[in-house]
SERO-301478 format. One record per residue (C-alpha): residue in three letters; residue number from 1; x, y, z. Coordinates in Angstrom, 2 decimals, always signed. Each point is the difference from the previous one (the first is absolute). Layout:
% residues N
- res, n, px, py, pz
- ALA, NUM, X, Y, Z
...
END
This chain:
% residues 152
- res, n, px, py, pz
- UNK, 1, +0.00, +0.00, +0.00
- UNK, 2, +2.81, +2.43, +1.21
- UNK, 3, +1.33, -0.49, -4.05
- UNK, 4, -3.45, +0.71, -1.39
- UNK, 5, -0.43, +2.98, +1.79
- UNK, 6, +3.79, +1.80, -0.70
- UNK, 7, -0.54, -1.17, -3.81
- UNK, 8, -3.41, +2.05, +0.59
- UNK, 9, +2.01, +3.09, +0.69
- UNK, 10, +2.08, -0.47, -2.35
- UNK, 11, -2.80, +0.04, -2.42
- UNK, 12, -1.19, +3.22, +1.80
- UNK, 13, +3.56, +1.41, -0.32
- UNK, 14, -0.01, -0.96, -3.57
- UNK, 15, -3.32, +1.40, -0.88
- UNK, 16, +1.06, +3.23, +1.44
- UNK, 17, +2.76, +0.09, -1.72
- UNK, 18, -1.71, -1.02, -3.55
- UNK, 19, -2.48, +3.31, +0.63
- UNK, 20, +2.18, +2.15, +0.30
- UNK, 21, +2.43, -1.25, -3.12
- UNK, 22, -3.40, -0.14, -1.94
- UNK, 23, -0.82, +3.81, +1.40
- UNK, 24, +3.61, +0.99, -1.70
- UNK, 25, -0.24, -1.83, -3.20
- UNK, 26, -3.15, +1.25, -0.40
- UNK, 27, +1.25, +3.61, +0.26
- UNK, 28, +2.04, -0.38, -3.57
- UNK, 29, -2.34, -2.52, -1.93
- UNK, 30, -3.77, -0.71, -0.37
- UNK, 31, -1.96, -2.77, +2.36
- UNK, 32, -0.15, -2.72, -2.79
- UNK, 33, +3.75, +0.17, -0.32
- UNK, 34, +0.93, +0.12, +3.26
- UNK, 35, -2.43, -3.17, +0.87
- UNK, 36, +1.67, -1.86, -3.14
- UNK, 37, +3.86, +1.06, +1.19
- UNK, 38, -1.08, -1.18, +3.27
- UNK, 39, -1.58, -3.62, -0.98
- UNK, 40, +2.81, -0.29, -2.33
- UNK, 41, +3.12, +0.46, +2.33
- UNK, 42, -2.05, -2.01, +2.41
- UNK, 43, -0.92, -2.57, -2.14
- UNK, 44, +3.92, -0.32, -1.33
- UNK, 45, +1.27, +0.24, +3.45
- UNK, 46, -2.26, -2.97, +1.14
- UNK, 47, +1.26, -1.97, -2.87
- UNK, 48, +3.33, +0.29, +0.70
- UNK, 49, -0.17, -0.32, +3.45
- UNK, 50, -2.12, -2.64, -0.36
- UNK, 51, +2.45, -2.14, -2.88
- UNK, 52, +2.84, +0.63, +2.65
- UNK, 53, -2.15, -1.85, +3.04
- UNK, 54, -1.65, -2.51, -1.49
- UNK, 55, +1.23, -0.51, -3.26
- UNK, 56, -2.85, -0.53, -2.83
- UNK, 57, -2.10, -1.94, +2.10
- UNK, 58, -1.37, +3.66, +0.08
- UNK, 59, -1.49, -0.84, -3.32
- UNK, 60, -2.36, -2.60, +1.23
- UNK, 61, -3.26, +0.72, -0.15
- UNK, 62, -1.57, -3.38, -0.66
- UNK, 63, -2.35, +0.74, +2.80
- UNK, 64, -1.33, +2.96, -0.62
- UNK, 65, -3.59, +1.41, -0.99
- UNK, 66, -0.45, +1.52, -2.76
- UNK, 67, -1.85, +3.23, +1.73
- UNK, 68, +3.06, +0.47, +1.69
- UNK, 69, +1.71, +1.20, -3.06
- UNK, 70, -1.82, +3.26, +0.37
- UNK, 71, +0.70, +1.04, +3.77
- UNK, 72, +2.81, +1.85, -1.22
- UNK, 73, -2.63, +2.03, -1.35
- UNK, 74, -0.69, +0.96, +3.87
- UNK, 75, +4.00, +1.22, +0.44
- UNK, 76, -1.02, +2.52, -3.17
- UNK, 77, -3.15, +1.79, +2.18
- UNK, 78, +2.16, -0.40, +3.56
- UNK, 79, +3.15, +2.28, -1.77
- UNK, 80, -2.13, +2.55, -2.40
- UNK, 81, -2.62, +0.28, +2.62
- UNK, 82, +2.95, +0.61, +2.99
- UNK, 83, +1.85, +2.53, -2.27
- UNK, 84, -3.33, +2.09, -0.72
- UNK, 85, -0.93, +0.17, +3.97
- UNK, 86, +3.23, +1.16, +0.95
- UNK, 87, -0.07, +2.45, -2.56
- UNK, 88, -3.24, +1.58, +1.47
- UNK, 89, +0.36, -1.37, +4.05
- UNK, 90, +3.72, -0.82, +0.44
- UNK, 91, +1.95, -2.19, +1.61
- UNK, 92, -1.30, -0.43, +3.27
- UNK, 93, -3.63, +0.19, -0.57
- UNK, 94, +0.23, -2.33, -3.12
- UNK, 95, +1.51, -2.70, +2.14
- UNK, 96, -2.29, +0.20, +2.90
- UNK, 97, -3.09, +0.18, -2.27
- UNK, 98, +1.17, -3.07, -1.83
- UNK, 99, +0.74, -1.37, +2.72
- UNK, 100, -3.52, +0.26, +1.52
- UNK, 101, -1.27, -1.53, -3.50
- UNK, 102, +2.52, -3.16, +0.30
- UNK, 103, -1.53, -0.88, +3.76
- UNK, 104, -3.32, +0.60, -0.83
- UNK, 105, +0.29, -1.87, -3.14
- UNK, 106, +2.11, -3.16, +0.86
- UNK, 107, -2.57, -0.06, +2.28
- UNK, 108, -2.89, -0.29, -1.92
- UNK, 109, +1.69, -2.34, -2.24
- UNK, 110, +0.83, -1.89, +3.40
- UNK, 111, -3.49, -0.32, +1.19
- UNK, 112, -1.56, -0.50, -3.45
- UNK, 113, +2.75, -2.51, -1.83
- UNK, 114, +0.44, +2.10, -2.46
- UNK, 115, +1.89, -2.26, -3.11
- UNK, 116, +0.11, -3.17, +2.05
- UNK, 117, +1.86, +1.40, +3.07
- UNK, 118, -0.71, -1.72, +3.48
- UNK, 119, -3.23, +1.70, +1.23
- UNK, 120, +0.27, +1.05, +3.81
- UNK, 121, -2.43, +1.46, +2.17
- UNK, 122, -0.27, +3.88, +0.68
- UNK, 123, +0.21, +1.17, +3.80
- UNK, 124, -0.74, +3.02, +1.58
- UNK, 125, +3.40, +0.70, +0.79
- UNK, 126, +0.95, -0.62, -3.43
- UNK, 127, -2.73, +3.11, -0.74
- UNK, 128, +1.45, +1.99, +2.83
- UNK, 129, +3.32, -0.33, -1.22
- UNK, 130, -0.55, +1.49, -3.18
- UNK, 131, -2.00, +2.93, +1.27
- UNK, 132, +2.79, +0.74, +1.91
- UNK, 133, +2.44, -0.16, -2.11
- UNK, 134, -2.44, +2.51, -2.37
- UNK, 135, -0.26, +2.38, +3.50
- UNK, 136, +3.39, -0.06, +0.01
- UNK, 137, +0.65, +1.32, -3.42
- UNK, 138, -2.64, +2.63, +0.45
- UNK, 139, +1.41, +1.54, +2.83
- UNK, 140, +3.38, -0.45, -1.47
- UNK, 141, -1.11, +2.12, -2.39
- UNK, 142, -2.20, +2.31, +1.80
- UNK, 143, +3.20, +1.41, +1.62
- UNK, 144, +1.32, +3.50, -0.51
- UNK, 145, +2.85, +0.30, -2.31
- UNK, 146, +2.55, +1.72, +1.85
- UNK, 147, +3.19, +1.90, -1.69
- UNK, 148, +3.30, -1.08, +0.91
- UNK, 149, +1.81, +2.89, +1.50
- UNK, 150, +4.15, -0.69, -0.98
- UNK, 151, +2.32, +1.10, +3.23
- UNK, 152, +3.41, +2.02, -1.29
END
């Protein structure tokens, strides 16, 4: 568990991190470009990576479902749709709200099964969590934005 959860920061970290680059890029080309540059480095980076670990057993995909062909499809909406709320929220709000979207919805596909995943039961505290997680972004951003005053 103690793995699962620092690989879950790292994610976080990661995600951060990808915002912001996609913020940048975004500053010197349009959204469509900056989604494909994205995917692409991505998508060669995996490959590579991927060939080094485990060799072209990577290529295997004997099991697979057709349907699944088109999730990358999803990866497409995540980036453009990421780059065009930062544009207009920025960092920090962009994250949280998406956050707030993830919970809610892994959750509903949780309790529902949504494309064959295990269904489990919904409890109030799972409810209760997620309001306060959405309390806590509203007052996070119902605070007063202060200037920073720079000592000499």
């Amino acid at each position: 568990m103690i793995i699962g959860i620092l690989l879950a920061l790292v994610a976080g970290a990661f995600v951060g991190l990808q915002n912001i680059f996609n913020r940048h890029l975004n500053e010197h080309v349009s959204s469509w470009f900056a989604t494909t540059f994205v995917l692409l480095t991505g998508s060669v980076a995996a490959l590579i990576i991927g060939l080094l670990l485990q060799g072209t057993k990577i290529f295997d995909v004997s099991g697979m479902k057709p349907s699944y062909w088109f999730f990358g499809l999803v990866g497409v909406g995540v980036i453009y749709t990421m780059i065009q709320a930062m544009r207009r929220l920025g960092p920090t709000k962009t994250v949280l709200i998406s956050i707030i979207a993830q919970l809610a919805f892994s959750l509903l596909f949780d309790v529902t099964g949504f494309l064959t995943l295990p269904q489990v039961d919904l409890k109030w505290q799972d409810i209760v969590g997620v309001l306060l997680i959405i309390s806590g972004v509203l007052i996070f951003n119902l605070k007063k934005k202060v200037p920073l005053v720079r000592v000499k």
